[in-house]
C-alpha positions as CSV (number, residue, x, y, z in Angstrom):
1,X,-79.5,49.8,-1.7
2,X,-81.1,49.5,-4.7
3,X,-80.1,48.4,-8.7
4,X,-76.8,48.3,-9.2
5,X,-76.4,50.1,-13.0
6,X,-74.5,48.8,-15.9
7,X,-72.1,51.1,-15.7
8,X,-71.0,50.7,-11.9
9,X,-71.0,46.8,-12.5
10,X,-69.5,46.2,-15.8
11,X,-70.7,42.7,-17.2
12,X,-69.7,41.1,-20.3
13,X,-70.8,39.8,-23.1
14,X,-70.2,36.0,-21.7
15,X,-71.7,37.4,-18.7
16,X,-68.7,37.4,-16.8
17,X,-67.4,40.3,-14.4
18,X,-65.6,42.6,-16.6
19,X,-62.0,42.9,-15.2
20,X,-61.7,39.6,-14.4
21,X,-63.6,37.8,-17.2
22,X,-65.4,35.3,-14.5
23,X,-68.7,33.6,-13.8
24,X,-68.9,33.3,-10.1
25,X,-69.1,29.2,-10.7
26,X,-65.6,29.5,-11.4
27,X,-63.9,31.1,-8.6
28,X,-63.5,29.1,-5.1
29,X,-63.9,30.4,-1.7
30,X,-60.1,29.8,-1.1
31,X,-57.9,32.4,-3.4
32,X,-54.5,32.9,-4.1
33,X,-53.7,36.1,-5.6
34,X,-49.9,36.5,-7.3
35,X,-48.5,39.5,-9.4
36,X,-47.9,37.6,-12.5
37,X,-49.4,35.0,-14.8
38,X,-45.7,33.3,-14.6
39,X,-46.4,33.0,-10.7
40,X,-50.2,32.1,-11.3
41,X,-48.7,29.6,-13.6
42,X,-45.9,28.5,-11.2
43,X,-49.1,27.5,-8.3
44,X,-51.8,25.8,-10.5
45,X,-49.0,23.3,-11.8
46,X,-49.2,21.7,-8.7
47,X,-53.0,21.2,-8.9
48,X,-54.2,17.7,-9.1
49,X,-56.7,19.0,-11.9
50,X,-57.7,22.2,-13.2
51,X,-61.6,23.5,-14.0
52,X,-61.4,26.9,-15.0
53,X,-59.0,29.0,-17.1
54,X,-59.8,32.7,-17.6
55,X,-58.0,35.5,-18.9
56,X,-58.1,39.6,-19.8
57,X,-55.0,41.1,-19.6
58,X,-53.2,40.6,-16.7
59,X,-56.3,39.7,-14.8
60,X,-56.0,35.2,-14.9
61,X,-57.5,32.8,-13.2
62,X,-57.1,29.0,-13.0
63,X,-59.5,27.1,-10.6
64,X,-58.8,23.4,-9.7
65,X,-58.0,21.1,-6.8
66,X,-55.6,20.4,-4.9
67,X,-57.1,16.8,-3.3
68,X,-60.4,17.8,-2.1
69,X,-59.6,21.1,-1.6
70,X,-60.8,23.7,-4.4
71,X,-58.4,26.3,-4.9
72,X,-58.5,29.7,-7.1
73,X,-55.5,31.4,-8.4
74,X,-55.8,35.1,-9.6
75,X,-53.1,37.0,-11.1
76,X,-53.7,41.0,-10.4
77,X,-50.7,42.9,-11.5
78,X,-48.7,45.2,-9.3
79,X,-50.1,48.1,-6.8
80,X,-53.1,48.5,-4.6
81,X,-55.3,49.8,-7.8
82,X,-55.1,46.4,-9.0
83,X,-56.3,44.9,-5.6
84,X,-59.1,47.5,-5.9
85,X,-60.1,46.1,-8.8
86,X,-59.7,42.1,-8.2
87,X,-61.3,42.6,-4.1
88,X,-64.3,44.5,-5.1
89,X,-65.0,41.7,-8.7
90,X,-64.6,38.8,-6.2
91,X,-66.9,40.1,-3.7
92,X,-69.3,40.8,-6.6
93,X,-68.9,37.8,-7.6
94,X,-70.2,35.9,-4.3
95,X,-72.4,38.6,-3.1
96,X,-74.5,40.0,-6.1
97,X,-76.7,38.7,-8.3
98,X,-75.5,40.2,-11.9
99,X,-79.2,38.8,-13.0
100,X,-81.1,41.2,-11.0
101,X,-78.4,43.6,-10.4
102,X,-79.2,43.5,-6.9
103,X,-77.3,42.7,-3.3
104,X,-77.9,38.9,-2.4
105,X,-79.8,39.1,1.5
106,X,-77.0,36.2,2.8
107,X,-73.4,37.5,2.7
108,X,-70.5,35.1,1.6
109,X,-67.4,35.0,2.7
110,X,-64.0,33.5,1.0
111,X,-60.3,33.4,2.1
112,X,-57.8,35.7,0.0
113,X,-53.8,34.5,0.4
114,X,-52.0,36.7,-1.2
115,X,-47.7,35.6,-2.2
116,X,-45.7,38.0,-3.1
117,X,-42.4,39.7,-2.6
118,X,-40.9,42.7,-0.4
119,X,-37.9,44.5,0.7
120,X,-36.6,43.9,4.1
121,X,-36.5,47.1,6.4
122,X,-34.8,45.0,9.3
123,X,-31.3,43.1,9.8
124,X,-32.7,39.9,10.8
125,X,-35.3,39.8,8.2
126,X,-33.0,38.1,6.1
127,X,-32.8,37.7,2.2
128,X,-34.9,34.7,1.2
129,X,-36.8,34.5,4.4
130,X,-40.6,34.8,4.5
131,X,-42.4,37.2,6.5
132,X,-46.3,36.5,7.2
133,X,-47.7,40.1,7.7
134,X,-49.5,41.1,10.8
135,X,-50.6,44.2,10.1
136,X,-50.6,46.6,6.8
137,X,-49.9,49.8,6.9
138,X,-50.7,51.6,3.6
139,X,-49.0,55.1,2.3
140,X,-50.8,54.5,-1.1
141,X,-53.9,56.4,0.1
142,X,-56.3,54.0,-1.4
143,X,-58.5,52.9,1.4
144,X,-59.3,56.9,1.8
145,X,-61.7,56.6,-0.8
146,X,-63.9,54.3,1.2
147,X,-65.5,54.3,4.8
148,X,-63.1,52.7,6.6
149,X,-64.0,50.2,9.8
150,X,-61.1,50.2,12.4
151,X,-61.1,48.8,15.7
152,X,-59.3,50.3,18.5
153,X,-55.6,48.9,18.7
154,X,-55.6,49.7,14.7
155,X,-56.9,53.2,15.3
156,X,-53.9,53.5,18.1
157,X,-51.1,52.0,16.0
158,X,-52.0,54.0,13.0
159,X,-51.9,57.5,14.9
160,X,-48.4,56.3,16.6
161,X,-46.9,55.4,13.4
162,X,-48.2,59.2,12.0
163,X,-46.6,60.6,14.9
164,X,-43.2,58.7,15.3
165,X,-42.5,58.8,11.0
166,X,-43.6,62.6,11.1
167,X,-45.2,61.5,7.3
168,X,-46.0,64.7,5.1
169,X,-49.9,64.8,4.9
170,X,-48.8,66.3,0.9
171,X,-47.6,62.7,0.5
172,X,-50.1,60.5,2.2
173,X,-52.8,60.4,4.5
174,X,-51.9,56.6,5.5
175,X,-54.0,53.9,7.0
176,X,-53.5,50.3,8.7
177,X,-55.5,46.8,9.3
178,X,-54.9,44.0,10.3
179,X,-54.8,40.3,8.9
180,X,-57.5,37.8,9.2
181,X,-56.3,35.5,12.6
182,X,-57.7,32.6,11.5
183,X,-55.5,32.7,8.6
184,X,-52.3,34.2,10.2
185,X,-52.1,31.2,12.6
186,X,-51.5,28.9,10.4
187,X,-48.5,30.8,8.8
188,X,-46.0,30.7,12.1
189,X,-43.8,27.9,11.9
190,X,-40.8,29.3,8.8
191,X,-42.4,32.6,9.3
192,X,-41.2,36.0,10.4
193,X,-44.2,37.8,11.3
194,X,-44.6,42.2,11.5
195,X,-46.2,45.2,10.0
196,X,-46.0,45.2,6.5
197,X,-45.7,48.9,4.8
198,X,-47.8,49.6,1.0
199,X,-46.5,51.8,-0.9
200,X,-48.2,53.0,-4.2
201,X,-44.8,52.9,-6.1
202,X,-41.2,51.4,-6.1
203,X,-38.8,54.0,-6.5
204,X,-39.5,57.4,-4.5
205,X,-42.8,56.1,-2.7
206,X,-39.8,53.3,-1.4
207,X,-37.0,56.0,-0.9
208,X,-35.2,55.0,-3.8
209,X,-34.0,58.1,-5.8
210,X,-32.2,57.6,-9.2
211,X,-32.0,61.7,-11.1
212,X,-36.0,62.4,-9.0
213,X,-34.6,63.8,-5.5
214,X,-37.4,62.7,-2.6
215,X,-39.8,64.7,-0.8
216,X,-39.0,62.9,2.8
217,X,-35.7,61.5,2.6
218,X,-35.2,60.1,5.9
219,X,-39.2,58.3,5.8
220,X,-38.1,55.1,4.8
221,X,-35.4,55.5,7.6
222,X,-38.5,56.6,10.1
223,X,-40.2,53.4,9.2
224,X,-37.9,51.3,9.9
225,X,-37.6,52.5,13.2
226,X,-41.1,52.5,14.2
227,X,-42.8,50.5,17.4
228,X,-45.9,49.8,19.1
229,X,-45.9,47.5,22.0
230,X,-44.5,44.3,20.9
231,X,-45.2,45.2,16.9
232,X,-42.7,46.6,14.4
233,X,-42.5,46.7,10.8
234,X,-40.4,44.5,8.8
235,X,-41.0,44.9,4.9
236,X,-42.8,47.2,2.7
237,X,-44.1,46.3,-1.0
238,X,-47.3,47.3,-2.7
239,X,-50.7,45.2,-2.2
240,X,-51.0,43.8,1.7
241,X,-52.7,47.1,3.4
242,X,-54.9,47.7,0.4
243,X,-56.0,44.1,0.5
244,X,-56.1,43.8,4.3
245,X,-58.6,47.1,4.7
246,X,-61.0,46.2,1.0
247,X,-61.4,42.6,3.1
248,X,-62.2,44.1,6.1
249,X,-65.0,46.2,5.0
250,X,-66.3,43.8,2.9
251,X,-66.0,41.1,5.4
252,X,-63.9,38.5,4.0
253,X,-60.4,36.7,5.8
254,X,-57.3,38.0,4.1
255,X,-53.5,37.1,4.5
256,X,-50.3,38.5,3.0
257,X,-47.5,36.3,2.5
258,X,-44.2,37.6,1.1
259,X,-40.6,36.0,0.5
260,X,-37.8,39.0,1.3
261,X,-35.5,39.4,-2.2
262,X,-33.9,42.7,-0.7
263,X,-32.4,44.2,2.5
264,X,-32.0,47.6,2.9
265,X,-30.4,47.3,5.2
266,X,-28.1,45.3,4.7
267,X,-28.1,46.3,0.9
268,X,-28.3,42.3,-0.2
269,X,-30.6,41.3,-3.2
270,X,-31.6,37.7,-4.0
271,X,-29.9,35.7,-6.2
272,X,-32.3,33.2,-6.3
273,X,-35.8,34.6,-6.4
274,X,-37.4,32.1,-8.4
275,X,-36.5,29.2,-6.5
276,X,-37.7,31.0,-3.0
277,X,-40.6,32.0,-4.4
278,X,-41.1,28.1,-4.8
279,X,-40.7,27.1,-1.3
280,X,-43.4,30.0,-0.6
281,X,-45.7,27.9,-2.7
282,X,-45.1,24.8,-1.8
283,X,-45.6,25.5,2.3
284,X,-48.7,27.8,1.3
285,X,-50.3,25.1,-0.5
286,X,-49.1,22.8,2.4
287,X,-50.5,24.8,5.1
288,X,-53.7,24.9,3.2
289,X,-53.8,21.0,2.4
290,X,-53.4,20.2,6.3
291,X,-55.6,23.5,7.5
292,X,-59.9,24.4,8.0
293,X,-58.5,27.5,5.2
């Protein structure tokens, strides 16, 4: 490959990567990514000392340490277009050099944990537990756009899950990959762990209807039901697949952490969000602290 233009890689006038505003000094090999800057905020409190603090919209980053252990934390806003946007800057940021515009030869790798939060689509995935995901299965259509790199159990799970939720190709052509293992083994203990569903909205893409009636009414139902071997699906938000597959083809470790505020199942909804959202933090940064993340 050669030159990569100006307008394909957008660099500003500091000389940072456009969306995110950063030079690739400031960003660590381990990365946090949250929804919100009130999150972001919520993580790089606990820092010991912070380096770096970058912002464009809802694009932020604060880089600090945590001990010895340097630690980025990226907010990204909601929906896998936003993880399009934050994968492919970060990997720019490691594996180009914006002085020549050119691929570097040596490929580096970093670690992406993403929190977040997601709706439970099982009874004993209870309200305010936290799931660690296994496997992302995206209906947002997103990875479609790229040449995708399955093995062969993905390439089987994904064509059982077409089959058995009977998805409308109109609606999505969907996709799955699965987390970094290095990663996921460190998130067991306090962790349910199962196939976590993107969807590239949260009413109808979730089978919520308000005055909109839904194309598939009974998909979210199909879902739910859904298994492959020893595998099953327990939650569904709106990053983990699109994060899991942009890491895979670009060859970095990716995990998506989530704490459950809804059941829809058993139709229960948090009432304490922010303080479970906490206890996600604290055991992530925990697990990192004691952990070769």
């Amino acid at each position: 490959m050669g030159i990569i233009e100006d307008s394909e890689l957008i660099i500003n006038e500091r000389g940072a990567v456009h969306n995110l505003n950063a030079l690739p000094y400031e960003v660590a090999k381990t990365i946090l990514i949250v929804e919100d800057a009130e999150n972001l905020n919520e993580i790089s409190k606990h820092f010991d000392r912070i380096e770096f603090k970058n912002y464009n919209r809802e694009f932020n980053t604060h880089t600090g340490f945590l001990g010895k252990k340097r630690i980025s934390v990226i907010s990204t806003g909601n929906g896998p277009g936003k993880i399009d946007i934050v994968v492919n800057e970060l990997d720019a940021l490691f594996n180009i050099d914006f002085s020549t515009g050119t691929i570097k030869d040596k490929h580096t790798s970093f670690n992406i944990i993403r929190l977040g939060t997601s709706t439970s689509l099982q009874n004993n995935v209870e309200v305010n537990s936290m799931v660690a995901s296994t496997h992302g299965i995206g209906i947002d259509n997103l990875l479609n756009f790229y040449t995708q790199k399955n093995n062969e159990e993905e390439i089987q799970m994904l064509q059982a899950f077409i089959n058995h939720t009977r998805i409308n190709r109109d609606i999505s052509f969907p996709y799955l990959y699965t987390a970094s293992m290095s990663l996921l083994k460190e998130f067991v203990t306090d962790f349910h762990q199962g196939i976590t569903v993107t969807c590239p909205g949260f009413y109808g893409p979730q089978g919520r209807f308000l005055r909109a009636s839904l194309a598939q009414p009974k998909l979210m139902e199909n879902i739910a039901q859904f298994r492959f071997g020893n595998h099953h699906i327990t939650d569904f938000e709106m990053e983990t697949a699109s994060l899991y597959g942009l890491c895979r083809i670009m060859g970095h470790h990716c995990l998506s952490l989530n704490t459950i505020i809804a059941n829809r199942i058993t139709k229960e909804f948090s009432n304490n969000i922010k303080a479970n959202f906490e206890k996600l933090i604290l055991k992530t940064l925990e697990n990192i602290t004691y952990s070769n993340i």
